[in-house]
N, C-alpha and C positions, 0 to 999 in steps of 0.2 A: 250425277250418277257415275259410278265407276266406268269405264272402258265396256270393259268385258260382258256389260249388262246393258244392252239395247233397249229394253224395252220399257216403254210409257208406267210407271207404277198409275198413274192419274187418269188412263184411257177413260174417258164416259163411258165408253160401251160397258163399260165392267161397272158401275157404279151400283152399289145394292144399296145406299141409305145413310142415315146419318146418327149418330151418338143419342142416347135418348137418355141413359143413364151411365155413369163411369163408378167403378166402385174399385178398391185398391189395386185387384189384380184379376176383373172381368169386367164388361160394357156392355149393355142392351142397345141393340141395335133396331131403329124402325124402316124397314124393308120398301126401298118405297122404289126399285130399279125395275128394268120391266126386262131384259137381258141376261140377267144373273139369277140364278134361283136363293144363294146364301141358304143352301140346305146343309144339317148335319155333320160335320166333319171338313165343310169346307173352308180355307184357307184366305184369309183377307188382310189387308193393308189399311191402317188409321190416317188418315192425315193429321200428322202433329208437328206439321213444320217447325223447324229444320230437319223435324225425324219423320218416319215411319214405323207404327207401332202394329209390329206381327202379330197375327191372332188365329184362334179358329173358332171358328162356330161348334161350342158343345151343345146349343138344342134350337129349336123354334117354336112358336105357337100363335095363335091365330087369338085374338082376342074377340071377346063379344061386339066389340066395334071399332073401327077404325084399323088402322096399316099391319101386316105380320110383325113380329119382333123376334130377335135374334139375340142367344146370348151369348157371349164372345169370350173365351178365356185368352185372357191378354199374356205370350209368350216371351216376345223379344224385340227392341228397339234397333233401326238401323240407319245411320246419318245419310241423306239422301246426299249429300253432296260427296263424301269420302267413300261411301258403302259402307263404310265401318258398322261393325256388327256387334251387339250387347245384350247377354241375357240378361232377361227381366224388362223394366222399365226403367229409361230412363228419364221418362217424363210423363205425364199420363194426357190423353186425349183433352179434348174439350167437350163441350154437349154444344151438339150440331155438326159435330167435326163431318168428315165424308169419308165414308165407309166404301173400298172396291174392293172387289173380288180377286184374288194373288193369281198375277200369271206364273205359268208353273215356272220359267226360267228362273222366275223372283224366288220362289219356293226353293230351286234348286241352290240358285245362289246363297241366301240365308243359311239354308241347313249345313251345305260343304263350307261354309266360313268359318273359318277359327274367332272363338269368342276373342273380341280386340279388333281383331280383321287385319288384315296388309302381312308381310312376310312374301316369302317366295310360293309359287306355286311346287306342292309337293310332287315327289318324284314319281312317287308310287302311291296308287289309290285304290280301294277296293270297293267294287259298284255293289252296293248292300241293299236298292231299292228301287220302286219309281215313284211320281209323285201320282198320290190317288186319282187325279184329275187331268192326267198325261201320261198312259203307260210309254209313251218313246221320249219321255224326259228321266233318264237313269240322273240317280245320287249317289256321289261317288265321296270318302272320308278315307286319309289317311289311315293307317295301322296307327300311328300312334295317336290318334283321336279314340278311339276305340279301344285298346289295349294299354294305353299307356299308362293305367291308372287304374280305375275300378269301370266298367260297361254291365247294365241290366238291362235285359232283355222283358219287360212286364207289358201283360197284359191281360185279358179276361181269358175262360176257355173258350179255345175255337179262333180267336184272335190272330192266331199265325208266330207264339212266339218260337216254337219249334221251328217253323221254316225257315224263321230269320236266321237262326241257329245255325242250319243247315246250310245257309246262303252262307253267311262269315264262315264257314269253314271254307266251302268248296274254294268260296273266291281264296281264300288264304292260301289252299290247297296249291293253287293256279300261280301260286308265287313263292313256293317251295319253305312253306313255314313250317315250325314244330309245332304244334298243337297236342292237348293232353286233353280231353273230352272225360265226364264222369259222368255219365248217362245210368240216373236214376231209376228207370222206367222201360230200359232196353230198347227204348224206340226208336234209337242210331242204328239198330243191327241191320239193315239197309243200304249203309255206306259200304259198298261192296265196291273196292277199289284194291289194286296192287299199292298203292300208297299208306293203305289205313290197316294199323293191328289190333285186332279185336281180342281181348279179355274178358274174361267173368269170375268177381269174386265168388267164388265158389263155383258147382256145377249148375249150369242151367241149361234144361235139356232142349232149350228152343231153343238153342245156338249152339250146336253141335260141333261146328267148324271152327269155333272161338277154343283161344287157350282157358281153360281154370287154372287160376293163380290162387293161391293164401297172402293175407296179410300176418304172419306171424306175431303172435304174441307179444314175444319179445323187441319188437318193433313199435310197439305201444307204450304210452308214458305212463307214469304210476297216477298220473291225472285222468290219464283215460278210463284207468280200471276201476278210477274213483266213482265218475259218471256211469259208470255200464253196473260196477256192483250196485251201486245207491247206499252206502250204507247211511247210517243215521249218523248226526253229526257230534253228539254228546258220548255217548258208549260203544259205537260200533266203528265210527272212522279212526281214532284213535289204535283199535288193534290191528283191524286191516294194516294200518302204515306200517303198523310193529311188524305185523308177520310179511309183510313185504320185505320189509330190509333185513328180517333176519333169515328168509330165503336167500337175497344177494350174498348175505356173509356166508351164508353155506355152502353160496356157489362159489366163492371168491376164497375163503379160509380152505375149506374140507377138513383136511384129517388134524392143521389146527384145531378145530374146537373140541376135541377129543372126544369126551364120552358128552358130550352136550349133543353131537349132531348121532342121529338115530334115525337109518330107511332116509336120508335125505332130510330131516325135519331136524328144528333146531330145539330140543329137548329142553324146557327152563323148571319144571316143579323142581321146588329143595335141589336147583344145581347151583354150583357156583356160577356169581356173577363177574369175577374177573377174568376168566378164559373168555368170553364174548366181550368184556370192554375192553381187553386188551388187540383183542381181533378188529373192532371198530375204530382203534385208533390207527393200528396197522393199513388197514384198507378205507380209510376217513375220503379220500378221494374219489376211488370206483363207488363209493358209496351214493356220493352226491347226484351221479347221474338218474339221470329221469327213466330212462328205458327201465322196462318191468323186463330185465335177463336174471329172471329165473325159473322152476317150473312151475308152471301155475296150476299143474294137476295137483299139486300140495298142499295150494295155500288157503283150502276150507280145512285141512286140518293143521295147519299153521297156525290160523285165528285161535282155535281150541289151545295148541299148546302159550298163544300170550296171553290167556286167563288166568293171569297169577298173582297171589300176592307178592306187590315187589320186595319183601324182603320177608326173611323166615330164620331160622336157627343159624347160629355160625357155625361153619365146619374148621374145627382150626379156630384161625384167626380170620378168615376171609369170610366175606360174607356173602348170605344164598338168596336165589328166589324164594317166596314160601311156596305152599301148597295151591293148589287151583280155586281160583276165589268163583264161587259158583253164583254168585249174583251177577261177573261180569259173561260165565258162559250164559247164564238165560236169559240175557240181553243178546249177545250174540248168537243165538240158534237161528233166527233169521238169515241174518247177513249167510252163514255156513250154508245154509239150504240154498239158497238164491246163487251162492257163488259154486254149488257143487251141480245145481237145475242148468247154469249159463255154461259154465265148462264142459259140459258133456250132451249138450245142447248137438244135434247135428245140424242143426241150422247152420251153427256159427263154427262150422269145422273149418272156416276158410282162416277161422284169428286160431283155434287151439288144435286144431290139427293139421299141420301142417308135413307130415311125412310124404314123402314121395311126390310133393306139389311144387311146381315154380312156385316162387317167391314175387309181389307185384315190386315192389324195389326192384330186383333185378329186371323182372322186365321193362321197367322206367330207364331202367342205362341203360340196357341192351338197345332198346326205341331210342334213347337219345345220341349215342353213335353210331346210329345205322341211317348210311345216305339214300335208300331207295323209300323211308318210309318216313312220312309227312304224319301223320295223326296217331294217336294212342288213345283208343277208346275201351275206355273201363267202365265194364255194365256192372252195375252195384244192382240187378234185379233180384240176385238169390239171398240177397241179406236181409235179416226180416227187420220191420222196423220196431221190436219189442226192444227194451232194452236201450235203448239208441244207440245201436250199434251201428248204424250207418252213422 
């Protein structure tokens, strides 16, 4: 056994029973200790010399005759001689093997070991727990165990994964971290600290003392507005994209497109089509960008004006749009209604109205060069979840 870990994994007094069945990645276990209960949720060690196979008790039950039984979801392997520690298995039990009950330091040890095991002891650790069966045996996991990759926080309701939540912050808090919180459900507005800056997309009047911020519009990808309009994907995404980028050229060209752009809209029945390809070669670069920078109060009737036949009589020598092909507007009457219902939505004034509002970007830099403030929590409570706009 490692140094740092005294204690007996083999003690008899802990003995609850022996292997009864092993099955790829859980054991039934027959109950036969008179000191250890081996109830629900608790914690046990396999003898699988030269391992020990980590486990816990997900149920019990009492049979019509003979000993209780146990059934063990089998976690993690750990070389009794190095400590070295392995998720999974890397060996499986025997039938008969001896089943004891994890003292909590074993518990502690397992869980703080780095899969592999050995390295230095980390510098800094953030105490995130206890173990079920010892509240004065704390567990303690570097930040970068945690963070350094992907971390979920799952469990059933009422399970505590909120507190867990709440614990990794403070402790983080306590070590002068940056933290960026997206509290779906408003139920951080609690963390009432000089460290923590409270946000709400949009207004939400149960948090009065929070700032309302917008996510602007134009801050969104032409991907996003894909998802959020829904259009269909044979007749109505197709114009959408059109009247998207010919919004941009509008914004980008102006008084280039001449008599094409009209009130902001880019005017195409019977116009010429070389004043707009000559502007999209012009601007082929700001083009490509993904941000939706243009006005989106326009572009249900942007759809309408790229209902066209793409060609029609020649003026000159150059050649025009035709006239409005009315098969592709009454495909698209939908889409126009949906995108003109979403835009003036007051729900969602935090994405299209954004006058006289902080910007959540800016409050993103503003929190991330500011030394006295550790968390930036953003309540997504007033966004409704129609649309998938969250």
């Amino acid at each position: 056994m490692p140094a740092d870990l005294t204690v007996n994994p083999f003690d008899a007094s802990r003995l609850l029973g022996t292997t009864c069945f092993v099955g790829p990645t859980d054991a039934s276990v027959t109950l036969s200790g008179e000191s250890v209960s081996g109830g629900v949720g608790e914690f046990v060690l396999i003898d699988t010399s030269p391992l020990l196979v980590f486990g816990r008790v997900s149920s019990a039950r009492l049979p019509e005759s003979g000993s209780p039984v146990a059934e063990v979801q089998l976690l993690a392997s750990m070389d009794i001689e190095s400590g070295r520690v392995s998720a999974g298995l890397q060996k499986h039990p025997k039938l008969g093997a001896n089943v004891y009950s994890a003292h909590p330091d074993i518990v502690r040890y397992i869980a703080e070991s780095a899969p592999g095991g050995g390295g230095d002891t980390p510098a800094l650790t953030l105490e995130i727990a206890s173990v079920p069966t010892a509240d004065q045996t704390n567990l303690r996991l570097p930040p970068e165990r945690l963070f350094g990759r992907h971390c979920a926080v799952l469990g059933a309701t009422g399970g505590g994964k909120s507190w867990t939540v709440a614990r990794l912050i403070e402790e983080s808090l306590e070590h002068h971290a940056k933290l960026i919180l997206l509290d779906a459900t408003g139920e951080f507005h609690t963390l009432q600290d000089p460290r923590v800056r409270h946000v709400t997309m949009g207004l939400d009047d149960g948090e009065p003392n929070a700032q309302e911020v917008c996510f602007p519009h134009a801050e969104l990808t032409e991907s996003d507005l894909l998802a959020l309009f829904r259009p269909s994907g044979q007749s109505q995404a197709p114009r959408l994209r059109a009247a998207m980028k010919s919004l941009k050229l509008a914004r980008l060209a102006g008084p280039e497109l001449g008599s094409l752009l009209r009130n902001g809209l880019v005017h195409k029945v019977a116009s010429r089509r070389s004043v707009f390809e000559d502007a999209e070669i012009a601007y082929a670069r700001q083009l490509e960008s993904e941000k939706a920078s243009f006005d989106i109060n326009l572009l249900a009737r942007q759809v309408e004006e790229e209902c066209v036949w793409p060609s029609g009589t020649l003026v000159g020598s150059e050649a025009c749009w035709g006239p409005r092909n009315e098969d592709e507007y009454s495909n698209c009457i939908s889409l126009i209604t949906r995108i003109e219902e979403i835009v003036s939505s007051g729900d969602l004034s935090c994405l299209f109205d954004s006058r006289h509002k902080k910007t959540l970007p800016a409050e993103i830099e503003s929190f991330l060069k500011s030394d006295s403030e550790h968390l930036l929590r953003i309540s997504v409570r007033p966004v409704p979840l129609a649309h998938d706009a969250r």
